[in-house]
Short mmCIF file of the C-alpha atoms (twelve columns), coordinates in Angstrom:
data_MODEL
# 
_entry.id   MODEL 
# 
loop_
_atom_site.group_PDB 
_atom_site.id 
_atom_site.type_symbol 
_atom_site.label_atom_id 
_atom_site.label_alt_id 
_atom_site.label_comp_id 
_atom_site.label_asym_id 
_atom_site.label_seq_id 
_atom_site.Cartn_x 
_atom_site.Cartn_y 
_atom_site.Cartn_z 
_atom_site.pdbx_PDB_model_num 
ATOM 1   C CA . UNK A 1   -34.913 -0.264 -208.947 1 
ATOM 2   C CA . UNK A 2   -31.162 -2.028 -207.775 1 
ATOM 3   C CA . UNK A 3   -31.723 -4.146 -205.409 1 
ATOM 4   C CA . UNK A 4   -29.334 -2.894 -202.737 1 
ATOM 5   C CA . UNK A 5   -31.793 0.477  -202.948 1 
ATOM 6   C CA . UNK A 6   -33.137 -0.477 -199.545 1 
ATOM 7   C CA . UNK A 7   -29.818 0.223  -198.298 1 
ATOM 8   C CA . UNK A 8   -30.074 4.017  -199.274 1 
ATOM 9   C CA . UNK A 9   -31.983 6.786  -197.946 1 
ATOM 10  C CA . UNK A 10  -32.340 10.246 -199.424 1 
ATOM 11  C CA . UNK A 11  -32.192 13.648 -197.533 1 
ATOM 12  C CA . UNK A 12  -31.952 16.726 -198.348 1 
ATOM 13  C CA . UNK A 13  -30.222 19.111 -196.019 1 
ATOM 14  C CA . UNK A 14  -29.736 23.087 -195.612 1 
ATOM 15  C CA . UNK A 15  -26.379 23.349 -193.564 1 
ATOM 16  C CA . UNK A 16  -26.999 26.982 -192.516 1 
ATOM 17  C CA . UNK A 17  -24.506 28.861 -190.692 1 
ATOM 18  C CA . UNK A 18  -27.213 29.252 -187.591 1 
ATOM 19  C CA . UNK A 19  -29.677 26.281 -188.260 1 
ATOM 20  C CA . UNK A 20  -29.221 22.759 -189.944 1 
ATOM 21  C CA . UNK A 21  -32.731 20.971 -191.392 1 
ATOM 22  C CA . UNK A 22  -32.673 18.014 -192.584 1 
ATOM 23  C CA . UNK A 23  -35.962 16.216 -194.724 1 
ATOM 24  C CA . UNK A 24  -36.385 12.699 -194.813 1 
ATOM 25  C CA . UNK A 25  -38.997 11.166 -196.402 1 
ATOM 26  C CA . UNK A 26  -41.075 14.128 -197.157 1 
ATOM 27  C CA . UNK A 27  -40.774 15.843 -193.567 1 
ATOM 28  C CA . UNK A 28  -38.549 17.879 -191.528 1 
ATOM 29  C CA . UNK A 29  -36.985 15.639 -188.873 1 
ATOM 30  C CA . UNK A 30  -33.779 17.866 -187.879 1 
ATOM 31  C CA . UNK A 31  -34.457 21.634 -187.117 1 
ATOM 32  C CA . UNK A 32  -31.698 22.394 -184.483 1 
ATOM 33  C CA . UNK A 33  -29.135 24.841 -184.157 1 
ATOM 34  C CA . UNK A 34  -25.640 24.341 -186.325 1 
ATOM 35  C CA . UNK A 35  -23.368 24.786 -182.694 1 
ATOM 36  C CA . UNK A 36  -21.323 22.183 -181.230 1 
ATOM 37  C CA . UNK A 37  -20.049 22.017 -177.387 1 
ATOM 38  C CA . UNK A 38  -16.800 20.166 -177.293 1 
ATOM 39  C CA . UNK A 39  -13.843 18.813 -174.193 1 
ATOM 40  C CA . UNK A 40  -11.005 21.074 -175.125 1 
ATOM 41  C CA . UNK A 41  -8.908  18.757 -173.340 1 
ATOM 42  C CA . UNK A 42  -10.170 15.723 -175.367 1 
ATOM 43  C CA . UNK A 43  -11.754 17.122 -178.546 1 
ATOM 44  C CA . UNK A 44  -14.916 15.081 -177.797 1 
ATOM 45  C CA . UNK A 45  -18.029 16.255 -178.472 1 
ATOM 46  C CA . UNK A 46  -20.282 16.853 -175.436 1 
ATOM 47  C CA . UNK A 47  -23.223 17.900 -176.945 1 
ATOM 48  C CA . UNK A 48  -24.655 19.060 -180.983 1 
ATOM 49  C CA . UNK A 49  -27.601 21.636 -181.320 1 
ATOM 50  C CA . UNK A 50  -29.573 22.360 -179.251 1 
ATOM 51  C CA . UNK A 51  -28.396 21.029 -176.060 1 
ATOM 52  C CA . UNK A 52  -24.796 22.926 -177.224 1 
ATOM 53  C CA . UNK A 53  -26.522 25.927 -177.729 1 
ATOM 54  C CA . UNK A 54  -28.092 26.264 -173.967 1 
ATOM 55  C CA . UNK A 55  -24.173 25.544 -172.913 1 
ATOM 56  C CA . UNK A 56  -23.291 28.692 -175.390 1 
ATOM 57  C CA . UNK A 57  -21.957 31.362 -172.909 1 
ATOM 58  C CA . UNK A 58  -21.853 29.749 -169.728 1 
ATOM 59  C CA . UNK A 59  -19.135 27.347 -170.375 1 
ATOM 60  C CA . UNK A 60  -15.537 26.612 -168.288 1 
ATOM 61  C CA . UNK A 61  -12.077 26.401 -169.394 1 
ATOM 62  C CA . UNK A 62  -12.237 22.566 -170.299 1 
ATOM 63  C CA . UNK A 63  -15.546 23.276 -173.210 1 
ATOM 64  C CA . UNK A 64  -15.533 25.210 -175.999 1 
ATOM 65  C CA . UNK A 65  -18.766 25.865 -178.275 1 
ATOM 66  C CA . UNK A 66  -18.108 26.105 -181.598 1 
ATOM 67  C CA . UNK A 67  -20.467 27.240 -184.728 1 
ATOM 68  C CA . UNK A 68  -19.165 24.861 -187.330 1 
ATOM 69  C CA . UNK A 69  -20.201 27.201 -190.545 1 
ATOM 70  C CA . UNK A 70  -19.025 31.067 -190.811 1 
ATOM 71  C CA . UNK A 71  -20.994 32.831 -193.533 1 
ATOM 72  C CA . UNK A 72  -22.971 29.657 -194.920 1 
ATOM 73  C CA . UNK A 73  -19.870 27.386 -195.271 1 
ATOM 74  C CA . UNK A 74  -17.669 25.344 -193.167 1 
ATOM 75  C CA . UNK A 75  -15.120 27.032 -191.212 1 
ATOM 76  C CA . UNK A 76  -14.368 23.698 -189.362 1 
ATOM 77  C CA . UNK A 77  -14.183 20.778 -191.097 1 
ATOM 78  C CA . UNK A 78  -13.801 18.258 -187.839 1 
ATOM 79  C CA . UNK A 79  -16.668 19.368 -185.944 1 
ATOM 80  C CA . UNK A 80  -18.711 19.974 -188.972 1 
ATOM 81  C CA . UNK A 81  -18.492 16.361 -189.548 1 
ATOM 82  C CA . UNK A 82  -19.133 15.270 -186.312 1 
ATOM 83  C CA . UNK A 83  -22.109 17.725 -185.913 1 
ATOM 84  C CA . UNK A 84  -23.797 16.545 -189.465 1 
ATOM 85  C CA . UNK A 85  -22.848 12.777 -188.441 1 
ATOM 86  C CA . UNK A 86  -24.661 13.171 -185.368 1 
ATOM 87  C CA . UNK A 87  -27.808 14.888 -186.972 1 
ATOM 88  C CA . UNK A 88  -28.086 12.253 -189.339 1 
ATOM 89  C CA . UNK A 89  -27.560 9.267  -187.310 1 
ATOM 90  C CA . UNK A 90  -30.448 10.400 -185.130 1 
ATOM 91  C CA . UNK A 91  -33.051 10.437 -188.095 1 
ATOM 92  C CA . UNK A 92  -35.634 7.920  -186.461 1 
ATOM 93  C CA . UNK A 93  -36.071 5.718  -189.330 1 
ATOM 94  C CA . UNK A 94  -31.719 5.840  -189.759 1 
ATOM 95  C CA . UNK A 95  -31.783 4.945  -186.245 1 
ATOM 96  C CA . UNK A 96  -33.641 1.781  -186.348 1 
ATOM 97  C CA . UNK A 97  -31.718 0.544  -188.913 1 
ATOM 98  C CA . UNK A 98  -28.895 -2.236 -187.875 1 
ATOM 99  C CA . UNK A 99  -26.725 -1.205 -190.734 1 
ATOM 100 C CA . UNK A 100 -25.815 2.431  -191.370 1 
ATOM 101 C CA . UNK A 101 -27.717 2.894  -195.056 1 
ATOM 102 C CA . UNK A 102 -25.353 4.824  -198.080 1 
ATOM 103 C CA . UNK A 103 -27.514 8.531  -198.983 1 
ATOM 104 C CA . UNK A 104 -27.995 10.434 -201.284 1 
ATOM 105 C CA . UNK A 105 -28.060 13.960 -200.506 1 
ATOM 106 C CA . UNK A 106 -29.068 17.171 -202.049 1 
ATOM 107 C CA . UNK A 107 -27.381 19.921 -199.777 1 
ATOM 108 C CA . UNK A 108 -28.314 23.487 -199.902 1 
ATOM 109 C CA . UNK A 109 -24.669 26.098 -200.743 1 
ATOM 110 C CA . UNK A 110 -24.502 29.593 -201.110 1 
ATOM 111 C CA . UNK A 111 -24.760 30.968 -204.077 1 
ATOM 112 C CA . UNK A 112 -21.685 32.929 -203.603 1 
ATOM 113 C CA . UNK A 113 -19.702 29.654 -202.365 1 
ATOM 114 C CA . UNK A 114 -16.332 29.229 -204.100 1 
ATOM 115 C CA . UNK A 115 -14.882 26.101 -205.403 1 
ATOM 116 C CA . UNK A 116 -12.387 25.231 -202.874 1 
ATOM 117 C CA . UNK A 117 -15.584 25.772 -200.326 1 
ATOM 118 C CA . UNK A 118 -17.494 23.839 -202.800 1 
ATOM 119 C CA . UNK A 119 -15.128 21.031 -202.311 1 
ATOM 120 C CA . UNK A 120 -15.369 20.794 -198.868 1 
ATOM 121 C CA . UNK A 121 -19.326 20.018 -198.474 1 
ATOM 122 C CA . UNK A 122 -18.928 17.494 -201.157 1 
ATOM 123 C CA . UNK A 123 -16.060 16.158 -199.417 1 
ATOM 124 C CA . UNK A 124 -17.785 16.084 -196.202 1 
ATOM 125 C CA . UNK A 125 -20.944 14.706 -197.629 1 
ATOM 126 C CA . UNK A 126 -19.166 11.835 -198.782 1 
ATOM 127 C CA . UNK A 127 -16.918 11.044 -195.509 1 
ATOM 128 C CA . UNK A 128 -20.681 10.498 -194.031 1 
ATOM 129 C CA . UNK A 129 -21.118 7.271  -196.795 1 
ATOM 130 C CA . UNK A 130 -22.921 9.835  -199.403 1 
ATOM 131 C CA . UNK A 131 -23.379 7.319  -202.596 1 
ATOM 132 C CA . UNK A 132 -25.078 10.189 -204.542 1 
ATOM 133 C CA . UNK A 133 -24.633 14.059 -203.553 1 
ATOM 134 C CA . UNK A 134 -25.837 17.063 -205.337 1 
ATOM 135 C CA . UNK A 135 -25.400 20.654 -204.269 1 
ATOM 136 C CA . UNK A 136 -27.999 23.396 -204.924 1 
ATOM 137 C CA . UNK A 137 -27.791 27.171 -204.335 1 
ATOM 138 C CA . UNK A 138 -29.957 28.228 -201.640 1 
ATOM 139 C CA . UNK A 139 -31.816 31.446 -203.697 1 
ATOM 140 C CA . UNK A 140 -32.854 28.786 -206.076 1 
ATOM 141 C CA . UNK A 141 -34.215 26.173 -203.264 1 
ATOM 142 C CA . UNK A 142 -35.890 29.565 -201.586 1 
ATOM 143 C CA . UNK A 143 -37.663 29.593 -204.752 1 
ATOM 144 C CA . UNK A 144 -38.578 26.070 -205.223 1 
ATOM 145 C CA . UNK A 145 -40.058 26.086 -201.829 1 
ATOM 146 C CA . UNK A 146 -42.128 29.101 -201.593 1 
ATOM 147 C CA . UNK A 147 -43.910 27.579 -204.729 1 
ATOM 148 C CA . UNK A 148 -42.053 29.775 -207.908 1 
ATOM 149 C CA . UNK A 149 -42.379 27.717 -210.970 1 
ATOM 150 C CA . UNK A 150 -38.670 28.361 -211.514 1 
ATOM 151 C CA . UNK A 151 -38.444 26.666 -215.534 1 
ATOM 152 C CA . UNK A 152 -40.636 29.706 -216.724 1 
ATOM 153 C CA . UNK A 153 -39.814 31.961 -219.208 1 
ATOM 154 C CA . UNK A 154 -40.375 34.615 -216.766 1 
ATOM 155 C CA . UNK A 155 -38.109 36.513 -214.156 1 
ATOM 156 C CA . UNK A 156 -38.637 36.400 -210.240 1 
ATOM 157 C CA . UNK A 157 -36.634 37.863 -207.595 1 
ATOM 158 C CA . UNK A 158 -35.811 35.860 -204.461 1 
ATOM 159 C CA . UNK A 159 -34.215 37.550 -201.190 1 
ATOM 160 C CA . UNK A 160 -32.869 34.716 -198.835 1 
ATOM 161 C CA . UNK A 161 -31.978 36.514 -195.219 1 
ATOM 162 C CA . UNK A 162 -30.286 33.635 -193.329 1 
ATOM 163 C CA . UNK A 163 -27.693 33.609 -190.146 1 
ATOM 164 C CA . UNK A 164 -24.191 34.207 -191.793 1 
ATOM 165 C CA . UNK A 165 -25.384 35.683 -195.932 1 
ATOM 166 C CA . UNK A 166 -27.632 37.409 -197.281 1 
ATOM 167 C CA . UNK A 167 -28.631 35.472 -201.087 1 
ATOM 168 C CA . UNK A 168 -30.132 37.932 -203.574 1 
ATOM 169 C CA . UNK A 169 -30.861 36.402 -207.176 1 
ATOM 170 C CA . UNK A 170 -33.083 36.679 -210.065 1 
ATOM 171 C CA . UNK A 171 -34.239 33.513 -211.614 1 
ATOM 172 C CA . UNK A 172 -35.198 32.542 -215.099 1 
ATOM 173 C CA . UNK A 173 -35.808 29.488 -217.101 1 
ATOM 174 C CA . UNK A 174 -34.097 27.467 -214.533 1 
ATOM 175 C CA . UNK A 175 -30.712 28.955 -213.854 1 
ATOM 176 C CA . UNK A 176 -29.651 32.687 -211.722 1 
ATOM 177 C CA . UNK A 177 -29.293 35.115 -214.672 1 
ATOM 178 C CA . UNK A 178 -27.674 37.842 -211.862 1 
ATOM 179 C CA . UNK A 179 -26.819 36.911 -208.152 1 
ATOM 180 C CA . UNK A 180 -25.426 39.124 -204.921 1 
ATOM 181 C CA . UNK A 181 -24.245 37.333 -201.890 1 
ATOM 182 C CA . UNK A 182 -23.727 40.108 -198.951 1 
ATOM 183 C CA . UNK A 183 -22.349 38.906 -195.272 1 
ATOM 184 C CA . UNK A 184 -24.975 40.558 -193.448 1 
ATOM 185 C CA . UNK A 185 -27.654 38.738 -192.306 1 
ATOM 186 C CA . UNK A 186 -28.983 37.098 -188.693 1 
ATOM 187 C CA . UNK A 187 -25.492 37.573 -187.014 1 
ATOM 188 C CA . UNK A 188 -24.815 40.876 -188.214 1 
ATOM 189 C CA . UNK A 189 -27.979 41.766 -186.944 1 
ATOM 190 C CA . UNK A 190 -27.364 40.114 -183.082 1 
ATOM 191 C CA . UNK A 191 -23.996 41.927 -183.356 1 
ATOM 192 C CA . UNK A 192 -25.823 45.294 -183.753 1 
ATOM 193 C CA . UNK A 193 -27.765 44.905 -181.160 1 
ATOM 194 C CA . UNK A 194 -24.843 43.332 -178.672 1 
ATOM 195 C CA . UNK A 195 -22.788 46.747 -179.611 1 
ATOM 196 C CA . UNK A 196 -25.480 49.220 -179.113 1 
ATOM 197 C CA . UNK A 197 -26.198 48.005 -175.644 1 
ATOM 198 C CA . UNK A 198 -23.075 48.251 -175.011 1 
ATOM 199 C CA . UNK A 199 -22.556 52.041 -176.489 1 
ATOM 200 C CA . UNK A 200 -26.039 53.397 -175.575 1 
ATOM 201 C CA . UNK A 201 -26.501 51.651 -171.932 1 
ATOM 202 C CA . UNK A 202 -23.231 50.308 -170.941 1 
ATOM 203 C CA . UNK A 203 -25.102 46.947 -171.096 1 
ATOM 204 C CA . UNK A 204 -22.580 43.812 -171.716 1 
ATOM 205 C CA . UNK A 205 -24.867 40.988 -172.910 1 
ATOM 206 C CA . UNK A 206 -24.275 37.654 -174.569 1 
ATOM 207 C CA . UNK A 207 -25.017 36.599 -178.143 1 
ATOM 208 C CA . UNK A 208 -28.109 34.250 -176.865 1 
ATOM 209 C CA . UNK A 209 -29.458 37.290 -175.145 1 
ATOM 210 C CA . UNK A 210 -28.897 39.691 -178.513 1 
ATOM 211 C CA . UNK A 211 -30.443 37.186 -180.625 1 
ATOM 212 C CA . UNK A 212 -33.482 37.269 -177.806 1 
ATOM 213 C CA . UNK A 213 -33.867 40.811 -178.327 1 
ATOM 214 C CA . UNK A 214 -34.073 40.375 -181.569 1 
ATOM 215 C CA . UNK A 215 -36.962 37.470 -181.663 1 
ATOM 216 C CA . UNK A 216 -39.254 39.259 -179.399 1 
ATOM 217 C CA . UNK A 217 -38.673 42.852 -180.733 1 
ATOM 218 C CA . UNK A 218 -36.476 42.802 -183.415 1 
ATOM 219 C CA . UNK A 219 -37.848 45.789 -185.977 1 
ATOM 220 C CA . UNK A 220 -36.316 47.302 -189.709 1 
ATOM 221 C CA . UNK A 221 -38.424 50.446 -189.359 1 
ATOM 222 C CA . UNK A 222 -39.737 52.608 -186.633 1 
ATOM 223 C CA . UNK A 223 -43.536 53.247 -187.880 1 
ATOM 224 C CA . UNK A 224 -45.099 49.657 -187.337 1 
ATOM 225 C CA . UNK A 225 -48.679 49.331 -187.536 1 
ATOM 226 C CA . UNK A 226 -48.634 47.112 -184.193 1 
ATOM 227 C CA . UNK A 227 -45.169 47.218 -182.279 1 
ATOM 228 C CA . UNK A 228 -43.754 44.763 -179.814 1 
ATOM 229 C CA . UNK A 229 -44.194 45.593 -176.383 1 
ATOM 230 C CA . UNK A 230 -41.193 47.130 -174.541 1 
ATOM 231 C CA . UNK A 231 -38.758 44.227 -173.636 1 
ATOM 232 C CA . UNK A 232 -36.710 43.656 -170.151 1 
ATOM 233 C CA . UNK A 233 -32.692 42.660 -170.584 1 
ATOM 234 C CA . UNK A 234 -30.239 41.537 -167.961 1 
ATOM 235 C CA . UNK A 235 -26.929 41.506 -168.599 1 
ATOM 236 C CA . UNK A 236 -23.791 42.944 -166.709 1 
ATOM 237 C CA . UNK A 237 -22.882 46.535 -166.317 1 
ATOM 238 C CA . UNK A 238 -19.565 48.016 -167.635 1 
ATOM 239 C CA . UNK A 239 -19.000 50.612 -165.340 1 
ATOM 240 C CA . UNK A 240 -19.747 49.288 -161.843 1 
ATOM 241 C CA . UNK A 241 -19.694 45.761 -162.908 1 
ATOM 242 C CA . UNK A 242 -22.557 44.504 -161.073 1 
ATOM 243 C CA . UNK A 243 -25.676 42.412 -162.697 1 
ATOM 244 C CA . UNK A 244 -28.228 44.926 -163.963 1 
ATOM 245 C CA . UNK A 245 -31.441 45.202 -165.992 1 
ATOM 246 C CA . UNK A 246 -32.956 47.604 -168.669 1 
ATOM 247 C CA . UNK A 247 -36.114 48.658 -170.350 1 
ATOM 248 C CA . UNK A 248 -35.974 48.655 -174.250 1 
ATOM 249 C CA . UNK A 249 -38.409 49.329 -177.295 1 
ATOM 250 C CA . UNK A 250 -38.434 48.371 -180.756 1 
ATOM 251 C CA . UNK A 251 -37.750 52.077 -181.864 1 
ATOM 252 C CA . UNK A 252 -33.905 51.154 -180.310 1 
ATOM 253 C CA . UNK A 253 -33.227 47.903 -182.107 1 
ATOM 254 C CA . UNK A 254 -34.821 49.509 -185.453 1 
ATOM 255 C CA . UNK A 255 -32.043 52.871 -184.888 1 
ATOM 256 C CA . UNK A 256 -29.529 49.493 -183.617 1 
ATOM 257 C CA . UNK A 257 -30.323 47.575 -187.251 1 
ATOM 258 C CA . UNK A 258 -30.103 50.777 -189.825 1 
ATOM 259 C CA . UNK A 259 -26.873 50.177 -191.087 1 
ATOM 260 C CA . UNK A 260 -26.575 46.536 -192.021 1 
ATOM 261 C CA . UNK A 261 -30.383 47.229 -193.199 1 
ATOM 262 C CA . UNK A 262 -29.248 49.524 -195.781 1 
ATOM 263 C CA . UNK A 263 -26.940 47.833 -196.718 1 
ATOM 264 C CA . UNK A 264 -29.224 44.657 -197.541 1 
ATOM 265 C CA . UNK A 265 -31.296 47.659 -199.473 1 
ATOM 266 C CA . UNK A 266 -27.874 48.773 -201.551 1 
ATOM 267 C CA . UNK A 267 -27.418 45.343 -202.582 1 
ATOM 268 C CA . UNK A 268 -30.963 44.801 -203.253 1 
ATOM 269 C CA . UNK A 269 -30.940 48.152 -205.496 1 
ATOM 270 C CA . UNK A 270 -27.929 46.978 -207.490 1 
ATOM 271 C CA . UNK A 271 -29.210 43.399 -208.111 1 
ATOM 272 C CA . UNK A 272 -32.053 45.219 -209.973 1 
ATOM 273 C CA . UNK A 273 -29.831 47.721 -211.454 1 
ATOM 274 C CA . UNK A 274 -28.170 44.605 -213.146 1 
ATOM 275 C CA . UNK A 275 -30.841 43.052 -214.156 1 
ATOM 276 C CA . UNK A 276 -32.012 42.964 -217.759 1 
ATOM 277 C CA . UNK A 277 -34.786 45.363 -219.072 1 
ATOM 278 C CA . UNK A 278 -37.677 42.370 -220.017 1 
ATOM 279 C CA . UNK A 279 -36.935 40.509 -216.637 1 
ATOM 280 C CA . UNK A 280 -37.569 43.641 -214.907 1 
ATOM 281 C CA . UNK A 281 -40.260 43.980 -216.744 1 
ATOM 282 C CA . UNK A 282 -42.040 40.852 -215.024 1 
ATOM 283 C CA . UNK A 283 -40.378 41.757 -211.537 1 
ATOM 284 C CA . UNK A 284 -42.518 44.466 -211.907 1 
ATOM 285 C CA . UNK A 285 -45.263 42.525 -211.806 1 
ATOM 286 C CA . UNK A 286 -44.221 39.638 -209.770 1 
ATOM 287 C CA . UNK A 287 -42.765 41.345 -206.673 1 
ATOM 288 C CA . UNK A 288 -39.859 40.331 -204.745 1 
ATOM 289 C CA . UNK A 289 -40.240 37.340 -202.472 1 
ATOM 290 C CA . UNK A 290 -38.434 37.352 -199.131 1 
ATOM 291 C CA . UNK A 291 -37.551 34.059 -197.468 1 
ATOM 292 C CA . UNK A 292 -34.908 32.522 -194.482 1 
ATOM 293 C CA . UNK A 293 -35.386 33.798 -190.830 1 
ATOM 294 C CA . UNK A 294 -33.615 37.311 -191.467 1 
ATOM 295 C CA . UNK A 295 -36.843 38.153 -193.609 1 
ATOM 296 C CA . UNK A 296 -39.435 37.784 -190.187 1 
ATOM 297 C CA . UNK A 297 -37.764 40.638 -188.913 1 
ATOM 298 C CA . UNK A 298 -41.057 43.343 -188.017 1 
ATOM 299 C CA . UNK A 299 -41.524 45.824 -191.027 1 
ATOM 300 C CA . UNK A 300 -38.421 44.509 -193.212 1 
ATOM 301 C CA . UNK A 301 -40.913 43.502 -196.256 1 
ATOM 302 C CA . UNK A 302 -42.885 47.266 -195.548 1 
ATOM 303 C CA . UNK A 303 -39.346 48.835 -195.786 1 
ATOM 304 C CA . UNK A 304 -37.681 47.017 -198.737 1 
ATOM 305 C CA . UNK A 305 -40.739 48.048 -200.907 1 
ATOM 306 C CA . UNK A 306 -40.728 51.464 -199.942 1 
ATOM 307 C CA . UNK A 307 -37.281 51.124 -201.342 1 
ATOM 308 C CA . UNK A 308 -37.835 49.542 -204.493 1 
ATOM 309 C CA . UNK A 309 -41.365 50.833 -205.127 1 
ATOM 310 C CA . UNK A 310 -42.551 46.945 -205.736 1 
ATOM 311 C CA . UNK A 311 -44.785 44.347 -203.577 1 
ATOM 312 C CA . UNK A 312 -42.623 42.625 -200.874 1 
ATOM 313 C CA . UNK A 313 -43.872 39.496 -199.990 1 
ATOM 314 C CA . UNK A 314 -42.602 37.044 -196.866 1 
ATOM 315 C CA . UNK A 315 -42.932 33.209 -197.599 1 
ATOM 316 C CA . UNK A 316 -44.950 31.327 -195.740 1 
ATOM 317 C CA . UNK A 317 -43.341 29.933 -193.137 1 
ATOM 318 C CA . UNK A 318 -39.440 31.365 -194.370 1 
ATOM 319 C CA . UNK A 319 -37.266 29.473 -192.045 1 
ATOM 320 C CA . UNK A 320 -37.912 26.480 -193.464 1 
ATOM 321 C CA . UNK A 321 -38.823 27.443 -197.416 1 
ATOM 322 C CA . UNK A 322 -35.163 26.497 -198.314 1 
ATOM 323 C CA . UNK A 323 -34.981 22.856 -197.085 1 
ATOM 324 C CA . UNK A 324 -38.586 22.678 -198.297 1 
ATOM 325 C CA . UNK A 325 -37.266 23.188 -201.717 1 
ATOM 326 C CA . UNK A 326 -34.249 21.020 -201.791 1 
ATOM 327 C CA . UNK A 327 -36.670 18.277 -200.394 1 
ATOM 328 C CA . UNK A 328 -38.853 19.217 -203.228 1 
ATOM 329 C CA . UNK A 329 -35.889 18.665 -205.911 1 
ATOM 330 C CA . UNK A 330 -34.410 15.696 -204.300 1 
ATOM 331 C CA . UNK A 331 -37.922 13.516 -204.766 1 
ATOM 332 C CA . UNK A 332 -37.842 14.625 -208.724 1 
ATOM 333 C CA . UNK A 333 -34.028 14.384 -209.563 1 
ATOM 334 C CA . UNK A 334 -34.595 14.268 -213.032 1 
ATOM 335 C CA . UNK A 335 -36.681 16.944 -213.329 1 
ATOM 336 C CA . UNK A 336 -34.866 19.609 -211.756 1 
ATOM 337 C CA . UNK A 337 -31.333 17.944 -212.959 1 
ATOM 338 C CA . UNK A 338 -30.652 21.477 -214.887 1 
ATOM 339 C CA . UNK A 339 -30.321 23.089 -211.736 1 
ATOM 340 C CA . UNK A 340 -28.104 21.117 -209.633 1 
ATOM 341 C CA . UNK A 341 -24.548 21.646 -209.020 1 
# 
């Protein structure tokens, strides 16, 4: 041990396009929305997370809310920055501390990321005094976390619905023998539902509202064994204008999400169709495992396997089973050094 290792902490972060966690020391101590709220006039930051995201919608001319990451990488580089800078510095044990420590990071990527994007988390990482920084894609942290022994000689399938991609990979003997990254995930999904308000009732509602709808009766399929009670919206009326409120069920949202579903299933089918014959063979017998907070959507799991005629199963507690597995790799380094990026 050096002896300047008191000055270093490690954390493991999953910068997702709709949610940044952060573990420290074994536990989850950022869970917040990845939005920023920022003086147009100025560029400074009002407000990170989730204090930005209660300003998302209902802001003037002079702020601007912006999501940092589009599609699981950064889109903006500045307010990225700023928004992981923040995060970090309010880590209670970071915050205590008179001197700003050095880190070292394992952040979670895409597994479709290119290099140039590649470039620019490491980049970042390191503007934020990151002595040590490893990258790991997130089907493989999905993995770690829902408890897959991932150095077996034995194939599993991992879905990983987030916010901005969908990550589907099958995973042997430590590395992704065949991988599909999609762009439709959480968004997509709160876009589906903003555009068939507006199409089906003339309903003009915001994304905080869509993603609402989705929450409280979001469904893949219209035969669930026990549905969501019919939800009240408000939102504003495109014909007269005016304020209004409407009555909707879960059959709506389920008609709303068929497309982007099947598409998730296309991808799904061709993953397999790739895949080779002996680690099919133990995908047979293994399932697929779902994870991220796309996969909680009502009746997803019941639909996927009448799809792919093979057990479905949700991990336990999905939102977080990708930052649990990057915290899981970053307190054995050497152990899981194969697999890092």
């Amino acid at each position: 041990m050096g002896f300047f290792d008191f000055l270093t902490e490690d954390i493991a972060i999953d910068l997702g396009t709709t949610n940044t966690l952060i573990i420290h020391n074994g536990k989850v101590v950022i869970d917040s929305p990845s939005i920023v709220a920022k003086n147009r006039t100025t560029g400074k930051v009002i407000a990170i997370g989730k204090n930005a995201s209660l300003m998302q919608g209902k802001t003037h001319d002079n702020i601007k809310t912006i999501w940092p990451l589009k599609d699981g990488v950064i889109a903006d580089f500045d307010a990225s920055e700023q928004m992981i800078r923040e995060f970090i510095k309010s880590i209670p044990s970071i915050k205590k501390r008179f001197i700003t420590p050095s880190l070292r990071m394992v952040i979670c990527i895409p597994s479709g990321i290119t290099e140039v994007e590649k470039r620019a988390v490491y980049n970042s990482a390191e503007k934020m005094k990151g002595k040590e920084v490893h990258l790991i894609h997130e089907p493989m942290a999905a993995a770690i976390g829902i408890g897959v022994d991932i150095m077996k000689p034995k194939g599993n399938m991992i879905i990983d619905i987030g916010g901005g991609t969908t990550e589907i990979a099958v995973i042997a003997l430590g590395g992704i023998v065949v991988d599909k990254s999609i762009k439709v995930a959480g968004n997509v999904f709160n876009n589906d539902i903003s555009y068939y308000l507006r199409t089906q009732h003339n309903l003009s509602v915001g994304e905080r509202t869509a993603e609402k709808v989705k929450i409280h009766i979001g469904s893949a399929t219209e035969d669930l064994d026990n549905p969501p009670e019919d939800m009240y919206i408000q939102g504003r009326d495109l014909l007269s204008g005016k304020p209004k409120q409407i009555q909707i069920s879960f059959r709506e949202i389920a008609k709303a999400l068929d497309k982007s579903i099947l598409r998730i299933e296309d991808a799904v089918m061709e993953t397999l169709s790739e895949t080779p014959p002996e680690l099919s063979a133990d995908i047979y017998n293994t399932g697929i495992y779902l994870a991220g907070g796309g996969s909680m959507l009502r009746g997803l799991d019941k639909r996927l396997s009448r799809k792919t005629d093979l057990p479905v199963y949700v991990a336990e507690d999905p939102l977080r089973a990708v930052v649990r597995g990057t915290g899981i790799v970053l307190k054995d380094l050497d152990k899981y050094k194969s697999i890092l990026i």
